[in-house]
C-alpha positions as CSV (number, residue, x, y, z in Angstrom):
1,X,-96.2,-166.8,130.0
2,X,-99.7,-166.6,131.8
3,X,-98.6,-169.4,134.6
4,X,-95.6,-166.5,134.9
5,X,-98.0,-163.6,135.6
6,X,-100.3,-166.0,137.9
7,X,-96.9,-167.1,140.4
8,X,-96.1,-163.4,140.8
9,X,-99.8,-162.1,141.2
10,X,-100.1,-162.8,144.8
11,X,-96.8,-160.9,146.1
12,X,-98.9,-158.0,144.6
13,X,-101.7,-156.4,147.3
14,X,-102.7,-153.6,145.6
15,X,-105.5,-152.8,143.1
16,X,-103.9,-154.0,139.9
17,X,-104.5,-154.1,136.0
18,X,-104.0,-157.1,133.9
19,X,-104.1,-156.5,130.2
20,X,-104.5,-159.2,127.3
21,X,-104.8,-159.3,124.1
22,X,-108.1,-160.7,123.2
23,X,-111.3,-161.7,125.4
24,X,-110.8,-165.2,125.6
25,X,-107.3,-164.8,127.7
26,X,-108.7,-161.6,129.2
27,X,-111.6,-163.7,130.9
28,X,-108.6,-166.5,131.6
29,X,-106.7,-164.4,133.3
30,X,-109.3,-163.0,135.4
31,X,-110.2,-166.2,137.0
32,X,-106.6,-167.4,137.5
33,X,-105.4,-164.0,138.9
34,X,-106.8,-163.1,142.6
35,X,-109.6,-160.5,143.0
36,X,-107.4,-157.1,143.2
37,X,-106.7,-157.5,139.4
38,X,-108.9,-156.5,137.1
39,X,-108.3,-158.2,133.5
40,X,-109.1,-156.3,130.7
41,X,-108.6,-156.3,126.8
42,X,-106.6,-153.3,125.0
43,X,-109.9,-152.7,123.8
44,X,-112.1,-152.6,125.7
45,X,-109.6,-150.1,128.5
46,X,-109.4,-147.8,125.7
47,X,-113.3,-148.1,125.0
48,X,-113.9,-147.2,128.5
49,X,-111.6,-144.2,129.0
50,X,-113.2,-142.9,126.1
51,X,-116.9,-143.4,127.1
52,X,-115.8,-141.6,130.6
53,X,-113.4,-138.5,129.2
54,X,-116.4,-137.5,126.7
55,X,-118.8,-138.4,129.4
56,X,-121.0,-140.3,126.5
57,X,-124.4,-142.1,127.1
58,X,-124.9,-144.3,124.5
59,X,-122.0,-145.7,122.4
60,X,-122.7,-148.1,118.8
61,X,-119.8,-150.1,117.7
62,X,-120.0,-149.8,114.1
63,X,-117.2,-152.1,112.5
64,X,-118.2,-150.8,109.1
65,X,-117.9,-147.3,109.7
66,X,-114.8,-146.2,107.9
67,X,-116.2,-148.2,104.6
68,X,-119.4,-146.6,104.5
69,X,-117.7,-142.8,105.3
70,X,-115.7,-144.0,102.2
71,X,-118.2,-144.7,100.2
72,X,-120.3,-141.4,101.3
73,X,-117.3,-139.6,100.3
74,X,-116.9,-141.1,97.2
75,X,-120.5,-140.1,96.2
76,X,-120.4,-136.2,97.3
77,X,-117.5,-135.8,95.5
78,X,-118.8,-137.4,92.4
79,X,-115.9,-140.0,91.9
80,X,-116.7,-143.5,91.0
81,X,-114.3,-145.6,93.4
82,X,-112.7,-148.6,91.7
83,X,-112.9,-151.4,93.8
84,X,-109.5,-151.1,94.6
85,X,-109.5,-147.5,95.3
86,X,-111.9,-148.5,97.8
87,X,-110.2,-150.7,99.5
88,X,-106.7,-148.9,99.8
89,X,-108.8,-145.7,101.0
90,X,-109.8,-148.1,103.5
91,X,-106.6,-149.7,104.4
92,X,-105.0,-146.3,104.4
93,X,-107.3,-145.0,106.7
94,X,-107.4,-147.7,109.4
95,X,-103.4,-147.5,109.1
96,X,-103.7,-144.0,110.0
97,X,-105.1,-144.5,113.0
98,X,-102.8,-147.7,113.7
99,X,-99.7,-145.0,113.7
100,X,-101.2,-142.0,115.4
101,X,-101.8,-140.0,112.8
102,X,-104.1,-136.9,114.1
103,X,-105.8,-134.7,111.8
104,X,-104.7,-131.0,111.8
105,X,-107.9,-130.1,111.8
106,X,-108.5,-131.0,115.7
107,X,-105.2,-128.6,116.1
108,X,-107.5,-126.0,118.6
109,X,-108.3,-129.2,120.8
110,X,-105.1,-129.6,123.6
111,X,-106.5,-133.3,124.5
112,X,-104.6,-135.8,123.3
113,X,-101.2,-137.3,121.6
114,X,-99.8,-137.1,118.1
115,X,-97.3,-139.9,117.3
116,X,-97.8,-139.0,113.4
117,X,-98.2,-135.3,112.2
118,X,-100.6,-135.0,109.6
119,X,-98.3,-134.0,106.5
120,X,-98.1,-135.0,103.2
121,X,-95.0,-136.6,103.2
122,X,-96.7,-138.9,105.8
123,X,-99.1,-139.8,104.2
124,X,-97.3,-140.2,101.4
125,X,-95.4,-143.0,103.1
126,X,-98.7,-145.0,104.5
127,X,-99.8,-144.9,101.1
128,X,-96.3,-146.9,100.0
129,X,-96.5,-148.9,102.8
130,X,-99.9,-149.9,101.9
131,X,-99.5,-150.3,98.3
132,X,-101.4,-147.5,96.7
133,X,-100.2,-147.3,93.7
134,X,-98.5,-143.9,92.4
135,X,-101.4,-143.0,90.3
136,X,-104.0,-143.6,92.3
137,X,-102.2,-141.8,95.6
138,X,-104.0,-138.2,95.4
139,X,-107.9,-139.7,95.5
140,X,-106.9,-142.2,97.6
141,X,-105.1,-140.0,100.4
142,X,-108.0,-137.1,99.6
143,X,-110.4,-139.7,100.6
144,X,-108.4,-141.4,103.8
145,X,-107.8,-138.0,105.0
146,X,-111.5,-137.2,104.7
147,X,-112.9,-140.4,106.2
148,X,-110.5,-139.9,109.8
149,X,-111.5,-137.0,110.3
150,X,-115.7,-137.8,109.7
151,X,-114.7,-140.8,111.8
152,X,-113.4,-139.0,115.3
153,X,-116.0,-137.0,114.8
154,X,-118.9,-139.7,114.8
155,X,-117.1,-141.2,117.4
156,X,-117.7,-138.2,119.5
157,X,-121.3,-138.7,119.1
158,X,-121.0,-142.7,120.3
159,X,-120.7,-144.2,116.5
160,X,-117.4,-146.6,117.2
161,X,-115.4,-149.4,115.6
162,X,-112.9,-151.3,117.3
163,X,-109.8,-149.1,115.8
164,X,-111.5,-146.0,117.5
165,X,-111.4,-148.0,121.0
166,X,-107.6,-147.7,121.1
167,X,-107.3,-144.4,118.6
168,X,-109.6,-142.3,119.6
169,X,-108.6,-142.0,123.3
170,X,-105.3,-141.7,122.6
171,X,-105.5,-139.2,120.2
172,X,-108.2,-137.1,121.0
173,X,-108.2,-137.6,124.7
174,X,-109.6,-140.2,127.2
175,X,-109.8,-140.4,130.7
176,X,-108.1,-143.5,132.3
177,X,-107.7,-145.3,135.4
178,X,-104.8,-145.1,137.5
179,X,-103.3,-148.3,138.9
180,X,-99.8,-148.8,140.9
181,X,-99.4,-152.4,139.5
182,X,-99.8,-153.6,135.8
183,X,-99.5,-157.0,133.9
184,X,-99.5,-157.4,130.4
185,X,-99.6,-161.0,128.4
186,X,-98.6,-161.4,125.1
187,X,-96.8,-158.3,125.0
188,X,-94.8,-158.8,121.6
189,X,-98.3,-157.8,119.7
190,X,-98.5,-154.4,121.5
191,X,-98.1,-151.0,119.3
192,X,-97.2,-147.6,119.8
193,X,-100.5,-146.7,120.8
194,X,-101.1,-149.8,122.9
195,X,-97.3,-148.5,124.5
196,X,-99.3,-145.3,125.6
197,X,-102.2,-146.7,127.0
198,X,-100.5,-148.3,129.3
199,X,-98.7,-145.3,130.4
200,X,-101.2,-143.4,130.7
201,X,-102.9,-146.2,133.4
202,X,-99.5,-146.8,135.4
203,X,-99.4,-144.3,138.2
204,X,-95.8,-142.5,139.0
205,X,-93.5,-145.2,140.7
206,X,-95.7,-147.8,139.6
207,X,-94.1,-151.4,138.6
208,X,-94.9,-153.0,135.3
209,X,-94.7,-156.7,134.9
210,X,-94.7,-157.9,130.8
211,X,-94.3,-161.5,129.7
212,X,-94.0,-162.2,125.7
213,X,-92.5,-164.4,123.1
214,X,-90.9,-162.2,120.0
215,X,-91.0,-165.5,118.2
216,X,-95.1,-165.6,118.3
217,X,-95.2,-161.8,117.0
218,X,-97.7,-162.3,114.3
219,X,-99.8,-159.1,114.1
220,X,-97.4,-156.6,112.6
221,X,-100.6,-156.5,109.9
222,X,-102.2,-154.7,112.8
223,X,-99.2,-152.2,113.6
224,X,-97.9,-154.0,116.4
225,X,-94.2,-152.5,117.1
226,X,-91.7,-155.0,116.1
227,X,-89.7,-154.2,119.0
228,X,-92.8,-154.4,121.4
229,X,-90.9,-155.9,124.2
230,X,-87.7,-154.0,124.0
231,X,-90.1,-150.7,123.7
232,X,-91.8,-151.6,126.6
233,X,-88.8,-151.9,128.8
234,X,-88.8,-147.9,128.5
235,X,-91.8,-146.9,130.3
């Protein structure tokens, strides 16, 4: 698939945008594709576009973020978390933000896309697909609801995980580059939010050239699309 994307590269002249999935092909890529591509992870685009649309300073990635806002919730509300209730507050939470979900309580901000409204009935249905049990749904969604909302909001301040690199922009407004040309490797991992990234970075009339395998899709854990390449061919 990358040998694919390195043949076509130099019929391209024009600033372009290669985007992998991880940092090891990222930095691959880079040094097999000639210097008008820039190779970048899904990750770290949507960090950047962040970092420049709310013109931030200094930025911590904090990969236990959502935990300890669950836990700090827990407390002020006096409710001793189970173990499990913990971790399917967590797990909700992070899936959430895998689907689009954006709090109604950013409705007065016009940045940003919704590809989940924030209803019951929706979270209702992350909670099944996450396997909160019935009984346990209304502290466990009370909590998950609490902690995305405390989350976008540190990340406004710089306090990150890796989830917020691709949700926060997306949802709450980034500002990304433009590019005429775009490459994408392993495409069958991509979600719906990764799907909008790249839209947002391909410039009107632009070409987009996607190699994949849907027989290595292996990240559906994640919320990539099951139909990431057949989605793709849409934009």
């Amino acid at each position: 698939k990358s040998s694919t994307l390195e043949m076509m590269a130099p019929e391209v002249k024009e600033p372009a945008l290669a985007l992998a999935f991880n940092r090891r092909i990222a930095q691959d890529i880079q040094q097999r594709l000639p210097g008008n591509f820039t190779a970048k992870t899904l990750n770290s685009l949507g960090h950047s576009a962040w970092i420049r649309g709310q013109n931030l300073q200094h930025v911590k990635i904090d990969e236990r973020k959502i935990g300890n806002l669950i836990t700090q919730i827990g407390k002020e509300s006096k409710t001793r978390l189970s173990s499990e209730q913990w971790t399917w507050s967590r797990q909700l939470t992070e899936k959430a933000m895998q689907e689009g979900l954006r709090s109604s309580r950013w409705k007065d901000r016009p940045e940003g896309a919704e590809l989940m409204a924030d209803t019951e009935e929706n979270w209702q249905s992350l909670a099944g697909e996450v396997g909160v049990p019935s009984e346990d749904v209304p502290i466990v969604l009370d909590i998950a609801r609490e902690a995305l909302l405390r989350g976008t909001e540190l990340a406004l301040q710089g306090q990150m995980s890796f989830d917020d690199q691709i949700y926060c922009p997306i949802v709450l407004g980034g500002a990304w580059p433009k590019f005429p040309t775009i490459f994408v490797d392993e495409s069958q991992d991509l979600s719906r939010m990764n799907h909008l990234m790249i839209q947002q970075c391909l410039r009107n009339g632009g070409r987009l050239a996607v190699v994949g395998d849907e027989l290595q899709a292996i990240y559906a854990w994640r919320g990539a699309d099951s139909q990431s390449m057949k989605s793709m061919r849409s934009l």
